[in-house]
PyMOL CGO cylinders between C-alpha atoms (Angstrom):
from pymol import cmd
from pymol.cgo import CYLINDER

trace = [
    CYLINDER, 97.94, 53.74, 45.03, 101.68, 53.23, 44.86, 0.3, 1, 1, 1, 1, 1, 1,
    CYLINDER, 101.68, 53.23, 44.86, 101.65, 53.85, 40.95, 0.3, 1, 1, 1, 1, 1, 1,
    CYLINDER, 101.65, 53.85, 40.95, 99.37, 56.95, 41.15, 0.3, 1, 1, 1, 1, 1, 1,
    CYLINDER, 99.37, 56.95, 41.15, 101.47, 58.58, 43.78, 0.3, 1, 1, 1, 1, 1, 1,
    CYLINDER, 101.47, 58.58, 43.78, 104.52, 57.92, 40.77, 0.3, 1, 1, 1, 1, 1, 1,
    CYLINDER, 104.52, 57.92, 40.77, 102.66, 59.26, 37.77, 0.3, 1, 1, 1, 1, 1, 1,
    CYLINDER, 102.66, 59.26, 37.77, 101.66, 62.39, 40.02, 0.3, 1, 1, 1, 1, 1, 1,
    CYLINDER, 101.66, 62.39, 40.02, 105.22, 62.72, 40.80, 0.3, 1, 1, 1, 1, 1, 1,
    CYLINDER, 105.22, 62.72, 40.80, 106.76, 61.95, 37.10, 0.3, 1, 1, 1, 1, 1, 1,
    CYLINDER, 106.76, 61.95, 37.10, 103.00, 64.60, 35.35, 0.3, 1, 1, 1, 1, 1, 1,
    CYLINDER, 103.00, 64.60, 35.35, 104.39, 67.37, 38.04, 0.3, 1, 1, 1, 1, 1, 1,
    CYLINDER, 104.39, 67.37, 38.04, 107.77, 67.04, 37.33, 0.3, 1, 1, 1, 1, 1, 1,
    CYLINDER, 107.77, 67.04, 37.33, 107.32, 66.95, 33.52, 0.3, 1, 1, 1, 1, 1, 1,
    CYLINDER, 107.32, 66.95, 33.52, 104.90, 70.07, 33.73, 0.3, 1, 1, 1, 1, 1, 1,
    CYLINDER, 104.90, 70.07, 33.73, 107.78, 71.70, 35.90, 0.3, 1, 1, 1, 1, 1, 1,
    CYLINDER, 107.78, 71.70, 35.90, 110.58, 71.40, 33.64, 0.3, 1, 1, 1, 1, 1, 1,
    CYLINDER, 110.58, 71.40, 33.64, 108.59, 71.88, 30.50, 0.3, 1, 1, 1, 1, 1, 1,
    CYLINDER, 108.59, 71.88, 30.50, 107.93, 75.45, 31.35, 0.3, 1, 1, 1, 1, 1, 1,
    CYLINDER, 107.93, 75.45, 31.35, 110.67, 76.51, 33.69, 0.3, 1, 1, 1, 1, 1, 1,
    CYLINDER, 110.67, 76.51, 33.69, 114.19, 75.85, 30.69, 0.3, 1, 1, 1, 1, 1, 1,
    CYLINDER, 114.19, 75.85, 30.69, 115.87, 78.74, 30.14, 0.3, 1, 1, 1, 1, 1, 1,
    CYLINDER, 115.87, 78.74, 30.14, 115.68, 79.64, 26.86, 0.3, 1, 1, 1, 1, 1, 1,
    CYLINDER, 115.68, 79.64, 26.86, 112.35, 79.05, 26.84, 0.3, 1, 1, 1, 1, 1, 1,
    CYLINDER, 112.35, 79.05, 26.84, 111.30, 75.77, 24.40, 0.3, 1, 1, 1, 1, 1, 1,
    CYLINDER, 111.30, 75.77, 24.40, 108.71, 77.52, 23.00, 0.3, 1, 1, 1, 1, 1, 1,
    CYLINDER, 108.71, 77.52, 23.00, 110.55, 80.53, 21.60, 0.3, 1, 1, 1, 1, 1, 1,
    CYLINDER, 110.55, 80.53, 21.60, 114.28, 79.05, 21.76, 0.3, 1, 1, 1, 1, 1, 1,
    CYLINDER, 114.28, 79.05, 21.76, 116.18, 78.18, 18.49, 0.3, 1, 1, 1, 1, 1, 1,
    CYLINDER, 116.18, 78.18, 18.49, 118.57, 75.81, 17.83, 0.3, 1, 1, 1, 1, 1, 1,
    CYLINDER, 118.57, 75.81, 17.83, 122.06, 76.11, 16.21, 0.3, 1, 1, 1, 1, 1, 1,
    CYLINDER, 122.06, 76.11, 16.21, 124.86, 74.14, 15.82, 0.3, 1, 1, 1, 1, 1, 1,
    CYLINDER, 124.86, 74.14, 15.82, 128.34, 74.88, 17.58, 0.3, 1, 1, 1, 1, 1, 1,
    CYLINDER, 128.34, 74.88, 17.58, 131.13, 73.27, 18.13, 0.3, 1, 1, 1, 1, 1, 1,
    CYLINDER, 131.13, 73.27, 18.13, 133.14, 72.10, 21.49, 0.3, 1, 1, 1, 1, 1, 1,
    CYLINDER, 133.14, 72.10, 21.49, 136.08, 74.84, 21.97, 0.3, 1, 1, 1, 1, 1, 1,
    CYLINDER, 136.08, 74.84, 21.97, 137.29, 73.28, 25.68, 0.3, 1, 1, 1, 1, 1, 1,
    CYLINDER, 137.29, 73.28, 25.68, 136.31, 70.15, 28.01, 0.3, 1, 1, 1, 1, 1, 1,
    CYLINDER, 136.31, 70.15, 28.01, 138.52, 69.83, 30.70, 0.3, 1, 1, 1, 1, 1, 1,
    CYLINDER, 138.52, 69.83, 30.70, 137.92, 68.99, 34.16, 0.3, 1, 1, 1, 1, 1, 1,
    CYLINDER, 137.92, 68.99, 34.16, 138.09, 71.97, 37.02, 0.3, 1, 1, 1, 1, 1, 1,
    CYLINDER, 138.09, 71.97, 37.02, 139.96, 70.23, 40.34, 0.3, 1, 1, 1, 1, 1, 1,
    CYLINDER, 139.96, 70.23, 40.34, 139.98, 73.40, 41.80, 0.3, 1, 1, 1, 1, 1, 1,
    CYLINDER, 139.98, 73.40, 41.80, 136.03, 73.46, 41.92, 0.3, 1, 1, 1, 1, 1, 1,
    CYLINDER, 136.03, 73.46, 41.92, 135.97, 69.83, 40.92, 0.3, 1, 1, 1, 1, 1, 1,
    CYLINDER, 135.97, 69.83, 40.92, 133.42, 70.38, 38.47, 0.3, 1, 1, 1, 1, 1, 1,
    CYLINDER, 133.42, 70.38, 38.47, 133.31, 69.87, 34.60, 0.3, 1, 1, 1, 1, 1, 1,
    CYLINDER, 133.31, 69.87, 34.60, 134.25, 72.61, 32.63, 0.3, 1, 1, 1, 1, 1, 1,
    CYLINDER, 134.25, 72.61, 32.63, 132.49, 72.83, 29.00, 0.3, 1, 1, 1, 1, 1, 1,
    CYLINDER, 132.49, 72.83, 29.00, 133.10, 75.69, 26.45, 0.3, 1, 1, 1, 1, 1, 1,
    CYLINDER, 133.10, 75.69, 26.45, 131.38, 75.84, 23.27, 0.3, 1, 1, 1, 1, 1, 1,
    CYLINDER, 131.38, 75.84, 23.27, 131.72, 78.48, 20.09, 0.3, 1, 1, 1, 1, 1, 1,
    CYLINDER, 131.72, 78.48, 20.09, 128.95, 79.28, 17.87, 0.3, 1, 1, 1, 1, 1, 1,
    CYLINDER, 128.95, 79.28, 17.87, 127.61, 81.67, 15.45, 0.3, 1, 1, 1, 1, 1, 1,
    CYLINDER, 127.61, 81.67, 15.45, 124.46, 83.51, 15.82, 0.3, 1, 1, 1, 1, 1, 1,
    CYLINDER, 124.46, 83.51, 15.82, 124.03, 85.54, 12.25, 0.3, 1, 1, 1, 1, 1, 1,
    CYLINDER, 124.03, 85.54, 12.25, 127.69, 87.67, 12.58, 0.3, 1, 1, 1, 1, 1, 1,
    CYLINDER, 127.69, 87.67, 12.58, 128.12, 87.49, 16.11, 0.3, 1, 1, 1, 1, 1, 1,
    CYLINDER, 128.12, 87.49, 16.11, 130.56, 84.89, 17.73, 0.3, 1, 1, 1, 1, 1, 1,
    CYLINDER, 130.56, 84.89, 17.73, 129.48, 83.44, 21.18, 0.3, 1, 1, 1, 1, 1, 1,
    CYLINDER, 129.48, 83.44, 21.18, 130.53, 80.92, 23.89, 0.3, 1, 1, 1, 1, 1, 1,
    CYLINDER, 130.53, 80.92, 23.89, 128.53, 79.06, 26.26, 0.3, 1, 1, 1, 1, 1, 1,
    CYLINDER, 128.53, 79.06, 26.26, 130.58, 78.32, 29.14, 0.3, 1, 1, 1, 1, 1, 1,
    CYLINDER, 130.58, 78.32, 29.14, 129.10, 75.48, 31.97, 0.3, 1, 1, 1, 1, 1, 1,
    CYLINDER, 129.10, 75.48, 31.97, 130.23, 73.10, 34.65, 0.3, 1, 1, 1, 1, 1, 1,
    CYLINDER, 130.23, 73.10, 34.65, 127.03, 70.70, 34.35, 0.3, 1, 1, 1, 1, 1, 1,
    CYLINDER, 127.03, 70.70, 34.35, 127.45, 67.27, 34.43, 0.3, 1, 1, 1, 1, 1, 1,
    CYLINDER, 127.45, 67.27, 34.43, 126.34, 65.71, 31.50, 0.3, 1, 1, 1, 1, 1, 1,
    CYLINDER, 126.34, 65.71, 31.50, 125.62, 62.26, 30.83, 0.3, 1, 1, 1, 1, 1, 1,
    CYLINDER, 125.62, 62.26, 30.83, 127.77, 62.54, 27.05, 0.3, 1, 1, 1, 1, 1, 1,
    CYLINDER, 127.77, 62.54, 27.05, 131.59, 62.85, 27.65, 0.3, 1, 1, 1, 1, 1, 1,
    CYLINDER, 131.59, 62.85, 27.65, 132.61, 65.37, 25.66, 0.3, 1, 1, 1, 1, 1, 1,
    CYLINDER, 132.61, 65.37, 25.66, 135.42, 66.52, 23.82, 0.3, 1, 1, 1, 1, 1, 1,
    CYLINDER, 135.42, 66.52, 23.82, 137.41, 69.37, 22.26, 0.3, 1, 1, 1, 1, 1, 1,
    CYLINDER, 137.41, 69.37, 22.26, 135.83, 69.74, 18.22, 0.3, 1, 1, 1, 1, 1, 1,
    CYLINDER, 135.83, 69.74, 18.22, 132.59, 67.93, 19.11, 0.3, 1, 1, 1, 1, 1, 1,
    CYLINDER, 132.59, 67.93, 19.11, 129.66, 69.11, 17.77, 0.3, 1, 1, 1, 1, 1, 1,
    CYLINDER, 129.66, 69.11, 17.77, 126.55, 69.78, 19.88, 0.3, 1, 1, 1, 1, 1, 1,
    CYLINDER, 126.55, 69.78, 19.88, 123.31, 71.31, 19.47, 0.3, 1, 1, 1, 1, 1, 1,
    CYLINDER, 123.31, 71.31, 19.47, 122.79, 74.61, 20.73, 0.3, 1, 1, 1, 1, 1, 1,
    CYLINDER, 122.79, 74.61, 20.73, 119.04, 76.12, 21.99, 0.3, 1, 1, 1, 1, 1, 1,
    CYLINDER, 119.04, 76.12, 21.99, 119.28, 80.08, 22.23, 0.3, 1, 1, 1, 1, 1, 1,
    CYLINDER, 119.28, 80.08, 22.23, 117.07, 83.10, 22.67, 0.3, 1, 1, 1, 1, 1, 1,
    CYLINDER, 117.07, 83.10, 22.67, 116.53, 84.78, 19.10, 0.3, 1, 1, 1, 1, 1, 1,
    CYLINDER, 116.53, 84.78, 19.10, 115.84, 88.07, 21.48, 0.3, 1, 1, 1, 1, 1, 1,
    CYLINDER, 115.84, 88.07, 21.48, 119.41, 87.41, 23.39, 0.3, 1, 1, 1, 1, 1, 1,
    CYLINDER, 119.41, 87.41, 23.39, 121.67, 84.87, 22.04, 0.3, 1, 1, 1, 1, 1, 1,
    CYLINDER, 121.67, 84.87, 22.04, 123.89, 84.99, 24.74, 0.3, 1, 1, 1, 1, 1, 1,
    CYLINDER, 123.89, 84.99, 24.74, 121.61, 82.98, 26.65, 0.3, 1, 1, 1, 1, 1, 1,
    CYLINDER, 121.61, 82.98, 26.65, 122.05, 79.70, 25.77, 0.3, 1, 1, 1, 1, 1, 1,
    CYLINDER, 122.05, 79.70, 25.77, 122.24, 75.92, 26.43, 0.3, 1, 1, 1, 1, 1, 1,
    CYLINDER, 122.24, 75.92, 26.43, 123.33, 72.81, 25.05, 0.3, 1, 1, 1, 1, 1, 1,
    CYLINDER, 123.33, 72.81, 25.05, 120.30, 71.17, 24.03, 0.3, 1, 1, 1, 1, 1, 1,
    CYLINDER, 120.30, 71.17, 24.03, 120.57, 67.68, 26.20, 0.3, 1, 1, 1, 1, 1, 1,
    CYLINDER, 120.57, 67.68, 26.20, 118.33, 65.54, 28.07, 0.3, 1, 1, 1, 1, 1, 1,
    CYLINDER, 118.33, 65.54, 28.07, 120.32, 66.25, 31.02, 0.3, 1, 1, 1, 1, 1, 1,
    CYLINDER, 120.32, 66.25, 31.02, 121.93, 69.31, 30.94, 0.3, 1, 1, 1, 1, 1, 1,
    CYLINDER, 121.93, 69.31, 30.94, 118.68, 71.36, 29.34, 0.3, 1, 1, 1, 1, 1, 1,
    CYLINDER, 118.68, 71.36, 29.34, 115.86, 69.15, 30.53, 0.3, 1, 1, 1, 1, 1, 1,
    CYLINDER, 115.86, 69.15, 30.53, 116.64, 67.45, 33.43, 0.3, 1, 1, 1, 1, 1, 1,
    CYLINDER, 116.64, 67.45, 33.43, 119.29, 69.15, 35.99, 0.3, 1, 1, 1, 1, 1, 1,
    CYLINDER, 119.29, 69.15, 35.99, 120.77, 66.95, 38.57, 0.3, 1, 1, 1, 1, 1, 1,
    CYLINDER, 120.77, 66.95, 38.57, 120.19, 69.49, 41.46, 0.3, 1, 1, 1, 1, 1, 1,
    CYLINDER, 120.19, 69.49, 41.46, 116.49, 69.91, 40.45, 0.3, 1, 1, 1, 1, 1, 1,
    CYLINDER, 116.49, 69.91, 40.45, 116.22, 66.33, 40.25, 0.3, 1, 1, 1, 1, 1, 1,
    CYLINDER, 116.22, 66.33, 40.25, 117.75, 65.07, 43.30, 0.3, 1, 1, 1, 1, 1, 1,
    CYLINDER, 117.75, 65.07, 43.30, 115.63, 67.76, 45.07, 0.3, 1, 1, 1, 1, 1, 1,
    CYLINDER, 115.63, 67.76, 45.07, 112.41, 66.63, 43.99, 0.3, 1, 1, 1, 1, 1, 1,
    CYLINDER, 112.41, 66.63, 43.99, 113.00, 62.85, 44.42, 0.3, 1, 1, 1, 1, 1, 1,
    CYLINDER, 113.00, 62.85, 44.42, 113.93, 63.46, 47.77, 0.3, 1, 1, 1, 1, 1, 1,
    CYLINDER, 113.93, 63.46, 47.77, 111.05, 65.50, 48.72, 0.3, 1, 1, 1, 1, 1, 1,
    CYLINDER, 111.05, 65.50, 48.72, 108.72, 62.85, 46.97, 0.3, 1, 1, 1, 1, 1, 1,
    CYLINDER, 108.72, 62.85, 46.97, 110.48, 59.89, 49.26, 0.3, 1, 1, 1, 1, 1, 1,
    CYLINDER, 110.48, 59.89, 49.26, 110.15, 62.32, 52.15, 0.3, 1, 1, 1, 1, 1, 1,
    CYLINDER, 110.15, 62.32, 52.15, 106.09, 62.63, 51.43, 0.3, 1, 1, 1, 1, 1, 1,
    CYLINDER, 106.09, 62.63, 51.43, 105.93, 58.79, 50.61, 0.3, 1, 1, 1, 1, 1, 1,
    CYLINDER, 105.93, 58.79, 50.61, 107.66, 57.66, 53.57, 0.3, 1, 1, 1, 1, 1, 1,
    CYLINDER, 107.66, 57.66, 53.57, 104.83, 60.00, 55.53, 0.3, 1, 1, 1, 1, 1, 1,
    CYLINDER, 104.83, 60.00, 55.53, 102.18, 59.08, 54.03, 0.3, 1, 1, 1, 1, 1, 1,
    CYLINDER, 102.18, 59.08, 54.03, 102.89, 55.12, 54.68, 0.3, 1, 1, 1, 1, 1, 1,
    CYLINDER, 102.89, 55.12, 54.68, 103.83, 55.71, 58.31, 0.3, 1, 1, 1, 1, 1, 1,
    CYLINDER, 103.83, 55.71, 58.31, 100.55, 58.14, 58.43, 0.3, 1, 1, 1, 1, 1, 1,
    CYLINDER, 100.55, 58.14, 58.43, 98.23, 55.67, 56.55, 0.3, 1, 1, 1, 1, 1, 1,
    CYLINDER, 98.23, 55.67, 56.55, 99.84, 52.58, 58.51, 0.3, 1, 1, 1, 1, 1, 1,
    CYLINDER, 99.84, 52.58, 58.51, 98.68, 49.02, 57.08, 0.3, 1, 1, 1, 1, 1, 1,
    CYLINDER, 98.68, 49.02, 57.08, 96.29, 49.06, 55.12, 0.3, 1, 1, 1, 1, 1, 1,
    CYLINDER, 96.29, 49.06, 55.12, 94.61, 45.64, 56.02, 0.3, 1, 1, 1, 1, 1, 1,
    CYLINDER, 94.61, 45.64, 56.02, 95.29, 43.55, 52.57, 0.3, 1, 1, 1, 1, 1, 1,
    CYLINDER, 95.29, 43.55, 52.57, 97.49, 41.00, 54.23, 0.3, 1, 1, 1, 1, 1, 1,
    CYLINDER, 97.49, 41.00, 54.23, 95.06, 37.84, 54.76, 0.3, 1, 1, 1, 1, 1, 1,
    CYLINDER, 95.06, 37.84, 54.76, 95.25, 35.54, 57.76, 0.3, 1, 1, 1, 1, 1, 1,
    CYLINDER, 95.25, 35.54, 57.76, 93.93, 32.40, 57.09, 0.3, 1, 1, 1, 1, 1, 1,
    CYLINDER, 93.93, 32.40, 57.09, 93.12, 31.49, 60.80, 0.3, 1, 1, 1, 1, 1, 1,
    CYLINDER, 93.12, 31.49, 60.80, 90.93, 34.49, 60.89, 0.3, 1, 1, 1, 1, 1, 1,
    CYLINDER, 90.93, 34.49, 60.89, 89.20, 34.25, 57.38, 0.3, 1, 1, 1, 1, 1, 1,
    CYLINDER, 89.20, 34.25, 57.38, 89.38, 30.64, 56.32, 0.3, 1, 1, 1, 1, 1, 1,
    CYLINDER, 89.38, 30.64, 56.32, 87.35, 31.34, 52.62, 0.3, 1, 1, 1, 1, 1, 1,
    CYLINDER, 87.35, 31.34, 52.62, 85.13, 28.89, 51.42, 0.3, 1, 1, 1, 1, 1, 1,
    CYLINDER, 85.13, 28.89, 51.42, 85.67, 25.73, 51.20, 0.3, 1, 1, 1, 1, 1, 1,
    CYLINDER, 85.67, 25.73, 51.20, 85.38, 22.95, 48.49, 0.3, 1, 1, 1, 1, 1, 1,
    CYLINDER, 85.38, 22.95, 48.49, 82.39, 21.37, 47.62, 0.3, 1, 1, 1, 1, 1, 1,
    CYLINDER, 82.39, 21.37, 47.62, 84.07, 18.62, 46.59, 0.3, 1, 1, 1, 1, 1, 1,
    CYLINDER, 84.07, 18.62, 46.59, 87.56, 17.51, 47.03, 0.3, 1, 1, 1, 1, 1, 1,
    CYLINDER, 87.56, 17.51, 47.03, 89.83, 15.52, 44.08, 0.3, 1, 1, 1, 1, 1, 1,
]
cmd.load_cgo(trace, "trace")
C-alpha cells in the first residue's frame, strides 16, 4: 500500500510540473546563452544568476536567484527555454531550476508526509504482525 501511496504521489507530481513550467514545454524553444554574472546576494542571501542571449536581433537577460544544483560561473554556457511569442520570458532549462523548484517541492513532500502520517494513525495496525502463541501454524508431519 506503502508503494502505491509513492507512485500516486511521484504520477501527481510529474503531471503537475509537466503542465504548470513557464514557458510552456510544449511551445517553448531552446537557445543557447551564455552566463554574464553569478555571484552570491548576502543582502537577500540568495544566488544571483544573470544570463545574455540572443533571440533573432534582440539581446536579452534572464536574471534569477534559484538555487540550482550546477554551480555556475561567469562565461558558462547554459541552455535557455523561451517563449517564441515573448522571449523575455525565459528559463534556464535545468532539472531543478525549470522542472523541479525547491519551494514546490518541499511543499508537496510535506503535505504528502502530513496525509501519510494520517492515514497510518487513522488506519492504525493493520493486523500482519503474527503471534505465534495465538496462531501456532501447522505443524510437521515428521520431524528430521
Amino acid at each position: 500500500m506503502y508503494k502505491g501511496l509513492i507512485f500516486l504521489y511521484l504520477a501527481i507530481f510529474s503531471f503537475y510540473v509537466l503542465f504548470t513550467r513557464i514557458p510552456d514545454y510544449f511551445e517553448g524553444e531552446y537557445i543557447k546563452g551564455v552566463v554574464s554574472q553569478a555571484s552570491f546576494s548576502s543582502s537577500n542571501n540568495a544566488p544571483l544568476l544573470v544570463v545574455d542571449y540572443n533571440v533573432g536581433s534582440e539581446k536579452l537577460q534572464y536574471k534569477t536567484n534559484e538555487w540550482f544544483l550546477k554551480k555556475y560561473k561567469a562565461g558558462d554556457a547554459v541552455t535557455i527555454i523561451y517563449n517564441p511569442a515573448e522571449p523575455s520570458v525565459a528559463s534556464i532549462y535545468a532539472i531543478v531550476g525549470y522542472w523541479v523548484k525547491w519551494p514546490e517541492l518541499l511543499l508537496t513532500a510535506v503535505f504528502f508526509i502530513i496525509l501519510f502520517i494520517a492515514a497510518k494513525t487513522i488506519a492504525g495496525n493493520n493486523g500482519t504482525e503474527h503471534n505465534s502463541d495465538q496462531n501456532p501454524g501447522k505443524k510437521r508431519k515428521y520431524d528430521k
